[in-house]
C-alpha positions as CSV (number, residue, x, y, z in Angstrom):
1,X,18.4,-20.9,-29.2
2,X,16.5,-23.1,-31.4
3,X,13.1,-23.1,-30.5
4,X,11.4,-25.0,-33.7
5,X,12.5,-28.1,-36.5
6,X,10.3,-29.1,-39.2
7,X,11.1,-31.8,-41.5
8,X,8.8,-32.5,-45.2
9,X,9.1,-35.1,-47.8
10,X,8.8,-33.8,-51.4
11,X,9.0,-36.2,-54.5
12,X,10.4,-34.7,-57.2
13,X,10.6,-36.3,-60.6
14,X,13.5,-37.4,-62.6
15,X,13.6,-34.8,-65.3
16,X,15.6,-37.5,-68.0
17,X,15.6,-41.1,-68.5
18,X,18.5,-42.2,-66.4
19,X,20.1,-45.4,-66.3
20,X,23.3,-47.8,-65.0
21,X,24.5,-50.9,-64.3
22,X,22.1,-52.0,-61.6
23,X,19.2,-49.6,-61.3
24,X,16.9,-46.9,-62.7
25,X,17.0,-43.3,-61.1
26,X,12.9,-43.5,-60.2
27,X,12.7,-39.8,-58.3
28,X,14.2,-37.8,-56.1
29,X,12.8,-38.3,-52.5
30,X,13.9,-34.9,-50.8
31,X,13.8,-34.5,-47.2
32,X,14.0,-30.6,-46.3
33,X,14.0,-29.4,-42.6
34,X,13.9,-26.1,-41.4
35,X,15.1,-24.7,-38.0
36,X,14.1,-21.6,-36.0
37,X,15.7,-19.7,-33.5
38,X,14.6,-18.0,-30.9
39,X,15.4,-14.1,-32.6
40,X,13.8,-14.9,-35.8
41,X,16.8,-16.5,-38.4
42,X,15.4,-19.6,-39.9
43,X,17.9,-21.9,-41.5
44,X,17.1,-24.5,-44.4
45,X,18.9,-28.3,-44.9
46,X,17.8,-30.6,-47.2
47,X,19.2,-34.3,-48.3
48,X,17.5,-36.9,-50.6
49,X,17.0,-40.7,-52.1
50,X,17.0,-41.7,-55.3
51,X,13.6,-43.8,-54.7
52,X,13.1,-45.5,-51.4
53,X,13.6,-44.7,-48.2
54,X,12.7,-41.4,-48.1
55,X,9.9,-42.0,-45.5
56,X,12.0,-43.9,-43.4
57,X,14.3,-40.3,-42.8
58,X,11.5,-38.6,-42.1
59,X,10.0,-40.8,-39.7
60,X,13.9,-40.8,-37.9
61,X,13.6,-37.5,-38.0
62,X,10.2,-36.8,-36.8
63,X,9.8,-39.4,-33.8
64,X,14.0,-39.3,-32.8
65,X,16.1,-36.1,-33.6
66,X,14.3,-32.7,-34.3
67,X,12.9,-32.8,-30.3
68,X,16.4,-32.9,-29.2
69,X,17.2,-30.2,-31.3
70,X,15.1,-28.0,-29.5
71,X,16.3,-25.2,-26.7
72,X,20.2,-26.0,-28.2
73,X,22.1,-23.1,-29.3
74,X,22.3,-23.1,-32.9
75,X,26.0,-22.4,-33.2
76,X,27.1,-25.7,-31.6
77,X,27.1,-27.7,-34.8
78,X,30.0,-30.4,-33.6
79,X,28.4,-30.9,-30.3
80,X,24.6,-31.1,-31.7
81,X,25.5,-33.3,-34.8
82,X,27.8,-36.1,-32.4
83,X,24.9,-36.1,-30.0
84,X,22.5,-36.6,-32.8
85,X,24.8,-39.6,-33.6
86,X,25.1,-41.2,-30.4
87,X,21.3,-40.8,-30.3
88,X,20.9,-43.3,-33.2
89,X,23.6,-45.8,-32.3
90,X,21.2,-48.4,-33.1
91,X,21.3,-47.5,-36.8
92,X,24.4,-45.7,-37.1
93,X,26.6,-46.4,-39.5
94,X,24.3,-46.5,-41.8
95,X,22.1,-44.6,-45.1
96,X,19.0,-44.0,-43.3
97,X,20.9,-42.6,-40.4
98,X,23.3,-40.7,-42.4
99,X,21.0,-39.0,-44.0
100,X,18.5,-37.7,-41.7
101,X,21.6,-36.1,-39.9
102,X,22.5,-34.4,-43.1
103,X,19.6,-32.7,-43.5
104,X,19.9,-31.0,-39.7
105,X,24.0,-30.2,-40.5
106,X,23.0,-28.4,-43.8
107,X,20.6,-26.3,-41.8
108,X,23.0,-25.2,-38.9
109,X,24.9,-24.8,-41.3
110,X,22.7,-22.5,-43.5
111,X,22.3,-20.3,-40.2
112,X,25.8,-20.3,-39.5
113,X,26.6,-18.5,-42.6
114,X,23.3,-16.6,-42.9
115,X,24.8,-14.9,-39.3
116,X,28.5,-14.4,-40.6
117,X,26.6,-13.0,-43.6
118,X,28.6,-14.9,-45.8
119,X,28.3,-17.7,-48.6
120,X,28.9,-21.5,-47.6
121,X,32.0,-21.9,-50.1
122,X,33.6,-18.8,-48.0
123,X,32.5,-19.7,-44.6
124,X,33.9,-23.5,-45.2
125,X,37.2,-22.3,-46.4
126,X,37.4,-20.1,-49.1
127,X,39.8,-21.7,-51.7
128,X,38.1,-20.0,-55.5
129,X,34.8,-19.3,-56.0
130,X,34.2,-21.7,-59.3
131,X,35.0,-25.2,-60.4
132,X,35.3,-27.3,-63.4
133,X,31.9,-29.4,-64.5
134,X,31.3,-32.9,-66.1
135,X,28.1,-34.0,-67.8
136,X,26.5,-37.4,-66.5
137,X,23.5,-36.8,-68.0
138,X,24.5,-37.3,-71.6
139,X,26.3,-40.9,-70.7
140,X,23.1,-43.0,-69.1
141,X,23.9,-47.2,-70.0
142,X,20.3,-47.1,-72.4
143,X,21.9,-44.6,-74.5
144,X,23.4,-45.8,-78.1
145,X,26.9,-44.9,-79.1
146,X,25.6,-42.2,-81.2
147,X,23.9,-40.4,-78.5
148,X,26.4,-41.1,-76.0
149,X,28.8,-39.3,-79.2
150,X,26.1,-36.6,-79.9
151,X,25.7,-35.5,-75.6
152,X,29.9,-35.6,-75.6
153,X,30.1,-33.0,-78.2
154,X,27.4,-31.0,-76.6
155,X,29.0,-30.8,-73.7
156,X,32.5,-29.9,-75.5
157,X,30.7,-27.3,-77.2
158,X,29.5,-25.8,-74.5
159,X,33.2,-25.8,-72.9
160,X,32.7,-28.3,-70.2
161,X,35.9,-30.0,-69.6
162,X,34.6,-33.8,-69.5
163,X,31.8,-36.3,-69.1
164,X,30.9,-39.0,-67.5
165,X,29.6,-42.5,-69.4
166,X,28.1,-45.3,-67.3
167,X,29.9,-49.0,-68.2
168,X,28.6,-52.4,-67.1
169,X,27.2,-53.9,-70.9
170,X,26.9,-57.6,-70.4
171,X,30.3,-57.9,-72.7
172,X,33.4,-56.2,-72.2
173,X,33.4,-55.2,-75.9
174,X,30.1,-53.1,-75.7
175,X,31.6,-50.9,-73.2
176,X,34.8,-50.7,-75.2
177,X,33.0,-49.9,-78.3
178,X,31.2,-47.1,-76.7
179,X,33.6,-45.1,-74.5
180,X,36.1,-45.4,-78.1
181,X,33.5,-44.2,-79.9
182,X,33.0,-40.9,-77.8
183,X,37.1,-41.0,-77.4
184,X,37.3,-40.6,-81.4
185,X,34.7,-37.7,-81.4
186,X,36.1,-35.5,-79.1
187,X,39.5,-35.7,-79.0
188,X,42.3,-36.5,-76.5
189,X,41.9,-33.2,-74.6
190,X,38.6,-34.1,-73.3
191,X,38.5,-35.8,-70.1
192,X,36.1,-39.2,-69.8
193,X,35.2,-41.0,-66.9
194,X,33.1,-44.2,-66.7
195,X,30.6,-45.3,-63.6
196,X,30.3,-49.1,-63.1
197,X,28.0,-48.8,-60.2
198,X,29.2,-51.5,-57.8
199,X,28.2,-54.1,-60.8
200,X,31.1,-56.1,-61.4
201,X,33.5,-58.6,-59.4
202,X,37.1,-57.6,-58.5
203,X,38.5,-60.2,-61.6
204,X,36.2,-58.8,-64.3
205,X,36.8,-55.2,-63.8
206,X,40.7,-55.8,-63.3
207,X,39.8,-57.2,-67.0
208,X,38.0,-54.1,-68.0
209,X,39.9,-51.9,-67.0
210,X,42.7,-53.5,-69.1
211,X,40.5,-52.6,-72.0
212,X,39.8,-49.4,-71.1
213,X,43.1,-48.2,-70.5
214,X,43.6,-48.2,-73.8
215,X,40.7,-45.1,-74.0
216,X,42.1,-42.6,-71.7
217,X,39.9,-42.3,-68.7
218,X,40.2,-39.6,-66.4
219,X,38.9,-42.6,-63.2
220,X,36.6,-45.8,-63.1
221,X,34.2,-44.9,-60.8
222,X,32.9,-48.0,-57.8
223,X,33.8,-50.8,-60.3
224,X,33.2,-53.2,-57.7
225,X,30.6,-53.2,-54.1
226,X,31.4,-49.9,-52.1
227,X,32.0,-52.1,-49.2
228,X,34.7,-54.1,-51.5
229,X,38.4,-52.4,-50.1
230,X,40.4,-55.0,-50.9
231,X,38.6,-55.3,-54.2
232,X,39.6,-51.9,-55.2
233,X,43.0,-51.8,-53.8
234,X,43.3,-54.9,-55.6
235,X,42.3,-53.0,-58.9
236,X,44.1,-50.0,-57.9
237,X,47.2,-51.7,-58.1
238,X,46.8,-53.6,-61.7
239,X,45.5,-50.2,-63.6
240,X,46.6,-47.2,-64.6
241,X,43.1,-45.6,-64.7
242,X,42.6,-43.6,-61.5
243,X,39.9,-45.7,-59.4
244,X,36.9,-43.3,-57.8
245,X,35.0,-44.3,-54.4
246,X,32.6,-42.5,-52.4
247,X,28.9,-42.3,-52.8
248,X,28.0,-45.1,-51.1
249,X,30.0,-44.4,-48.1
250,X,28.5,-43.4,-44.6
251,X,31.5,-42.6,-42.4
252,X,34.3,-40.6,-42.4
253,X,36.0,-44.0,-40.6
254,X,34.9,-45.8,-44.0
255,X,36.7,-42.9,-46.3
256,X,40.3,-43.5,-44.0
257,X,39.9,-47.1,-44.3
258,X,39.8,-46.5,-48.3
259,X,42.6,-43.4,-48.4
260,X,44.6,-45.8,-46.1
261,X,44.7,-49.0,-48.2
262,X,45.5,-46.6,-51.1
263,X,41.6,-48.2,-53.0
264,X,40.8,-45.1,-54.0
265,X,42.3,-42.0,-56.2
266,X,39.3,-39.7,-56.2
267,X,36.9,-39.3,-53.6
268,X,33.3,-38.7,-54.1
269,X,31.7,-38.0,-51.0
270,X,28.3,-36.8,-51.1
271,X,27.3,-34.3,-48.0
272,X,23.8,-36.1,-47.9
273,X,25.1,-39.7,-47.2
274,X,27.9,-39.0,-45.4
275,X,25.7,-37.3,-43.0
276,X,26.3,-33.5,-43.6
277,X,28.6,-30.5,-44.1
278,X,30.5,-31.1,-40.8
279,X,31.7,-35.0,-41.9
280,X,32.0,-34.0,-45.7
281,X,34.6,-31.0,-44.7
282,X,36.3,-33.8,-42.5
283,X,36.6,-36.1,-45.5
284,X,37.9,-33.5,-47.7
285,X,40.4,-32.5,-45.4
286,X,41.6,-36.4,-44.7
287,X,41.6,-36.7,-48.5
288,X,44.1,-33.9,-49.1
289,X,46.4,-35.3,-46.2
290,X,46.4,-37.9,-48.6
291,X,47.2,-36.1,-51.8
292,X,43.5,-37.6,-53.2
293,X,41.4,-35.0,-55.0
294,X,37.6,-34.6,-54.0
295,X,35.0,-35.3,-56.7
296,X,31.8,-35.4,-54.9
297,X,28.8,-37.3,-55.9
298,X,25.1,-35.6,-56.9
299,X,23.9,-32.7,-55.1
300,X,25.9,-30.1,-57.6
301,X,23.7,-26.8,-55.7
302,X,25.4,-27.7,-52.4
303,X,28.6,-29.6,-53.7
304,X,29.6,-26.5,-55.8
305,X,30.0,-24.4,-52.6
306,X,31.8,-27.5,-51.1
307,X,34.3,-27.8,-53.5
308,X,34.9,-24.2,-53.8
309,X,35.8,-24.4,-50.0
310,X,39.0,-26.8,-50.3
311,X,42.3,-26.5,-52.1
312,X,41.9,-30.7,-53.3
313,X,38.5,-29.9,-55.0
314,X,38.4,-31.0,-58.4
315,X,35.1,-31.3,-60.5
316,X,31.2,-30.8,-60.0
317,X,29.1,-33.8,-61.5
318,X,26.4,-31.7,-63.4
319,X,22.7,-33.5,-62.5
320,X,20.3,-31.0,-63.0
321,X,17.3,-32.3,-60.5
322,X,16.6,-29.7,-58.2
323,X,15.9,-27.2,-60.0
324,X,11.7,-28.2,-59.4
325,X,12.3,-26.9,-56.3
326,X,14.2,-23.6,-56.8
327,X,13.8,-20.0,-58.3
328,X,17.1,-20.1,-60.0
329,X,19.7,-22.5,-61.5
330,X,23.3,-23.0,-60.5
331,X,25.7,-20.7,-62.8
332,X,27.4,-21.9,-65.3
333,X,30.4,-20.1,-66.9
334,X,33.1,-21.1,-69.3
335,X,32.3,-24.9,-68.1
336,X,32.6,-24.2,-64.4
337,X,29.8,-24.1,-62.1
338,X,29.9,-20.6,-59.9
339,X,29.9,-21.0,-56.2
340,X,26.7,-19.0,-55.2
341,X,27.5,-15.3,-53.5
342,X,24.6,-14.7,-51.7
343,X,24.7,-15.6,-47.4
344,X,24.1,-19.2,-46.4
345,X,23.8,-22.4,-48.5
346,X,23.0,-20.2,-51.6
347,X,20.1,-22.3,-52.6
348,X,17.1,-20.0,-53.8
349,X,13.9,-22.1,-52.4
350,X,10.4,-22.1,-54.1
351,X,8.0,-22.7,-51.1
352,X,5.4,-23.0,-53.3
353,X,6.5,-25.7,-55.7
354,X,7.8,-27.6,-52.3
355,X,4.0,-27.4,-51.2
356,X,2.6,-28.6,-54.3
357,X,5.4,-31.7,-54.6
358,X,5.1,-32.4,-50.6
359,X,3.5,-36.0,-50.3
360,X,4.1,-35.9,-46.3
């Protein structure tokens, strides 16, 4: 029986410059809530914003859902997260919602595996214990061809299969220019993908993506508003390029509607906005009934145990920005991130720093 829930806001800065289409990355605002039952276990969730908003979870989470968490048994993670749901109909779909509730799923489910004594990535499914990486961090829209060219081969280097490169230059050519520069550097058996951010209209990056055809891109990540279907069915059906959808995406509803209208490719749902484990496992699952491969956005300490779980898992976005708030890093081998081993989420927690960063 749960018989305590804490929640804590923590900023943690952005450890690099980073960059796209329509905003800067200003911090991570990282909500972590920790549950305690009635014989001891204590379970840890966390999910996050990149800037604003952060109070508002807490608040949600403070003064609506951790009270009715209390005197429910811990193991009823369906039950407690759709009642958690129906509790906040007045916000629900939405970010703010969506997120508080992913910070209680993660820490059921951190005690649900902590009890089977098992890691998330076998508890969840099971499918390998390691996955392919790509690099974002090396492919941020202020960078210069040559650095875009110089963090490619670093990457390569170091074995990582591909990278990611943000598009959305006021001209088509600048784009075109950059993702054929890093093209020429590292050869044809290196995968690219590009991240438009929601920046562009449904005509232009039809038009783009005519260009960068042309490059060899591995997808063309939300090219137009997330909320946009027909807009990427639309562009779906003009390009060859795979077309990636997903981070800005609530619901699992809004993820059928996509995989449905045959918008999207790749899916890249993130556990935090989609509102937990529970949804994200529901997405991944709806997403192989599809035949779509599952990308997922951010969040690579968690997502690599996700990913690990399901037979339609493809790559890890490497985005180091925890790592403030932990004893130990994700490993990395051979260019794939390793599922962690140890019972429960496999996140190694540093109270200490989370004290010191805590600003409520």
């Amino acid at each position: 029986m749960i018989i305590q829930a804490t929640a804590v806001l923590a900023d943690v800065p952005v450890e690099t410059l980073r960059t796209d289409a329509i905003q800067t990355f200003l911090k991570q605002e990282t909500i972590v809530v920790d549950i305690v039952t009635d014989d001891g276990a204590v379970g840890r969730g966390y999910s996050y914003t990149i800037g604003t908003g952060g109070t508002a979870v807490l608040a949600l989470l403070r003064d609506n859902l951790l009270d009715r968490l209390i005197g429910r048994d811990s193991r009823d993670i369906e039950a407690i997260w759709r009642d958690l749901l129906f509790s906040t109909r007045a916000t629900a779909v939405g970010a703010i919602t969506s997120l508080a509730l992913a910070a209680v799923d993660t820490a059921l489910w951190d005690l649900r595996a902590l009890r089977a004594g098992l890691p998330l990535w076998r508890l969840a499914g099971g499918f390998r214990d390691r996955v392919p990486l790509y690099d974002t961090e090396g492919g941020w829209l202020h960078l210069s061809s040559d650095e875009l060219v110089k963090g490619a081969l670093a990457s390569k280097k170091a074995g990582w299969p591909g990278v990611k490169l943000k598009v959305g230059k006021p001209r088509p050519g600048e784009d075109l220019e950059r993702l054929a520069a890093v093209r020429a550097a590292v050869g044809d058996d290196h995968d690219i993908m590009v991240d438009a951010n929601q920046a562009l209209t449904t005509a232009e990056a039809i038009r783009r993506a005519k260009l960068f055809e042309q490059v060899g891109l591995g997808w063309f990540e939300e090219p137009v508003p997330a909320d946009d279907i027909s807009g990427h069915a639309a562009l779906a059906a003009a390009t060859s390029i795979p077309i990636a959808v997903g981070e800005s995406l609530y619901s699992i509803s809004h993820f059928r509607e996509y995989l449905a209208a045959r918008a999207a490719s790749v899916i890249q749902v993130d556990v935090a906005r989609v509102g937990g484990i529970t949804p994200w496992l529901k997405v991944a699952h709806t997403a192989e009934a599809f035949n779509v491969v599952v990308c997922p956005h951010f969040l690579m300490e968690l997502h690599v145990s996700l990913v690990a779980a399901i037979p339609n898992g493809g790559y890890v976005e490497h985005i180091p920005q925890l790592r403030a708030l932990t004893r130990a890093e994700m490993e990395i081998a051979d260019g794939h991130a390793i599922a962690p081993q140890t019972p429960g989420l496999g996140i190694d927690w540093n109270d200490d720093a989370l004290d010191d960063l805590r600003v409520a």
